[in-house]
Rosetta silent file (secondary structure, phi, psi, omega in degrees, C-alpha in Angstrom):
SEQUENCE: XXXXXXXXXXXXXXXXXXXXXXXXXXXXXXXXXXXXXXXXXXXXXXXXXXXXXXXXXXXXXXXXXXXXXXXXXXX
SCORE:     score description
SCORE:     0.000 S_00000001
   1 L     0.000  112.061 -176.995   39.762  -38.080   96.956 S_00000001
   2 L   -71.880  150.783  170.996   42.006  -41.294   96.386 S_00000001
   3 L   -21.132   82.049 -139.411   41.002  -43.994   94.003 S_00000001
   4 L   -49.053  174.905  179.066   38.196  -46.284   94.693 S_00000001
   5 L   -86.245  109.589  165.329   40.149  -50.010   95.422 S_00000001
   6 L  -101.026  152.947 -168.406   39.883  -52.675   93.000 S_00000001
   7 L   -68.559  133.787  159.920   39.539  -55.953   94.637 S_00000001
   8 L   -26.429  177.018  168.065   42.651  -58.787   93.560 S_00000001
   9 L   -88.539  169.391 -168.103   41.477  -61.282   91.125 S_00000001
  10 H   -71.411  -26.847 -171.542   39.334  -64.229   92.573 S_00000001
  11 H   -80.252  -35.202  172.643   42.159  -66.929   91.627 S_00000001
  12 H   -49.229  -48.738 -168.950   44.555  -64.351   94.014 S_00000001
  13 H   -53.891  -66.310  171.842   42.318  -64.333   96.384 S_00000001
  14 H   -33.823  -61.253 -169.929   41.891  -68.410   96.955 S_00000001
  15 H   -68.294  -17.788 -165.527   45.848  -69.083   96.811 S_00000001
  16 H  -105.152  -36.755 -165.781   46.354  -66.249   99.504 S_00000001
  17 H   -81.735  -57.547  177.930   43.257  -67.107  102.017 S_00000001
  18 H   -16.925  -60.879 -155.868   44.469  -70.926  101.010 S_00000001
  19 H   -82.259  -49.307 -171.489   48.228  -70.067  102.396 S_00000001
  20 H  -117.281    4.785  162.012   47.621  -67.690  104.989 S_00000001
  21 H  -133.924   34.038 -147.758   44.491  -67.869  106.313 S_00000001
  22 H   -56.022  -46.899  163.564   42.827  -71.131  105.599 S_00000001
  23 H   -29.325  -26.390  177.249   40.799  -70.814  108.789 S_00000001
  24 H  -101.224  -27.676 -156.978   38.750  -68.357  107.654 S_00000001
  25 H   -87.713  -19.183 -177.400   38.575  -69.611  104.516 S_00000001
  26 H   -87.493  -13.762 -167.832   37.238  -72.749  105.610 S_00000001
  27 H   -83.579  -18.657  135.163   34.956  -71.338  108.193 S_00000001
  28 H   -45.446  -30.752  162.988   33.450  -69.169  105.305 S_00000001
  29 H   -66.681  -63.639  157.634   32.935  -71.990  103.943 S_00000001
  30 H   -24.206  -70.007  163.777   31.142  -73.617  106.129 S_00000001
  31 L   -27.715  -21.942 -170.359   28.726  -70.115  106.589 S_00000001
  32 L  -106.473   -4.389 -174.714   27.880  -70.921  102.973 S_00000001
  33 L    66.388   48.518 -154.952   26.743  -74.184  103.458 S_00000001
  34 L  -128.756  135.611 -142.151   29.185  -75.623  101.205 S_00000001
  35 L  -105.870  132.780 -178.972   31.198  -79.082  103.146 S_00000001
  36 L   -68.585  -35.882  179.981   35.415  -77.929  103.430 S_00000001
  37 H   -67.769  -38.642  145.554   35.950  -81.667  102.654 S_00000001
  38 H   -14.444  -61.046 -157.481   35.356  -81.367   99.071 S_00000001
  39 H   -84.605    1.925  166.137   37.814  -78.854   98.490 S_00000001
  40 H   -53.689  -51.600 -149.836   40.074  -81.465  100.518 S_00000001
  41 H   -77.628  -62.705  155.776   38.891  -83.845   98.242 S_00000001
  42 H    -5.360  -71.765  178.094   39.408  -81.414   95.459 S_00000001
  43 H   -80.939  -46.055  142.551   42.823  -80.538   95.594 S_00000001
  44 H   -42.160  -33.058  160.807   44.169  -84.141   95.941 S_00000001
  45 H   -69.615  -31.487 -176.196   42.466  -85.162   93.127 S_00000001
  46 H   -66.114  -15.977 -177.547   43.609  -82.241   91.220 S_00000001
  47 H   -89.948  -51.425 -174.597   47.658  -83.506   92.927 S_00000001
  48 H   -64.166  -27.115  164.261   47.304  -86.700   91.513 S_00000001
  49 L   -47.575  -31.162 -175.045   46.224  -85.267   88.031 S_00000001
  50 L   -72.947  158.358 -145.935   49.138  -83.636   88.107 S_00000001
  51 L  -102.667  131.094 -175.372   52.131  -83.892   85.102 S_00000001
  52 L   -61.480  -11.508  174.153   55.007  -85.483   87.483 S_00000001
  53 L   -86.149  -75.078 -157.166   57.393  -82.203   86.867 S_00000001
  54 H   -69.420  -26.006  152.647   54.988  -80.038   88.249 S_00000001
  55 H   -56.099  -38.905 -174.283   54.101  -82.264   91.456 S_00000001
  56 H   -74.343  -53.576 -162.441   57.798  -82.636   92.342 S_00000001
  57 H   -64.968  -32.654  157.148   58.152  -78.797   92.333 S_00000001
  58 H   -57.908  -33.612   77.337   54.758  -78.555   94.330 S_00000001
  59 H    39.625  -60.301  178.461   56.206  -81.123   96.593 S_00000001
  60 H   -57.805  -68.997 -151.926   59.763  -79.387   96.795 S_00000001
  61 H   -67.165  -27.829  175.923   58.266  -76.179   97.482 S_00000001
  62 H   -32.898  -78.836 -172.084   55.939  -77.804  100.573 S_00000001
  63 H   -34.384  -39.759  169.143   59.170  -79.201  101.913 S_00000001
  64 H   -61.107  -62.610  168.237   61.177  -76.214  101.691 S_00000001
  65 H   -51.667  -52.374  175.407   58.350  -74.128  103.565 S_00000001
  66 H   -63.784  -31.448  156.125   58.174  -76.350  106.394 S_00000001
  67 H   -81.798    4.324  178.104   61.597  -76.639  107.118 S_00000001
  68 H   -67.524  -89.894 -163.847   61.943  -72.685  107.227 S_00000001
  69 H    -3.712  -78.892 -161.811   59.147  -73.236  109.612 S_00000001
  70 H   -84.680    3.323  156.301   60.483  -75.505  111.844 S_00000001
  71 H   -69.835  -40.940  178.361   64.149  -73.653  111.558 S_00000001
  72 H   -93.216   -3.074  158.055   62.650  -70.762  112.612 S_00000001
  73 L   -84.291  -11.974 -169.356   60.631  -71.990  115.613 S_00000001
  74 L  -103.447  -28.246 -165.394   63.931  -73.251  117.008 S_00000001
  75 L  -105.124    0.000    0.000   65.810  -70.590  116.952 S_00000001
């Protein structure tokens, strides 16, 4: 009988339904009665808060993912 599963941690969870499935995560949201625009609100305030190192590499790393993106839609 294999190992019961333990679930990721909750902060794992957030960054991965965040990145790859944000639809669900917001529509779960919703289901909960809890308004998506918050954590909109949320996470910009929490970008401007941020120490000016750690924005440009959040920033970088956007930029970098999106051109993949649209390099790999092209080809």
């Amino acid at each position: 009988m294999p190992a019961k599963r333990k679930p990721p941690p909750q902060w794992w969870l957030l960054g991965y339904l965040t990145q790859y499935q944000p639809q669900k995560l917001l529509s779960e949201l919703e289901k909960l009665g809890v308004d998506p625009g918050i954590l909109y609100k949320a996470a910009a305030q929490a970008a401007q808060d941020m120490p000016s190192e750690s924005y440009r590499k959040m920033s970088k790393a956007w930029a970098v993912r999106q051109h993949r993106i649209r390099n790999s839609s092209n080809q």
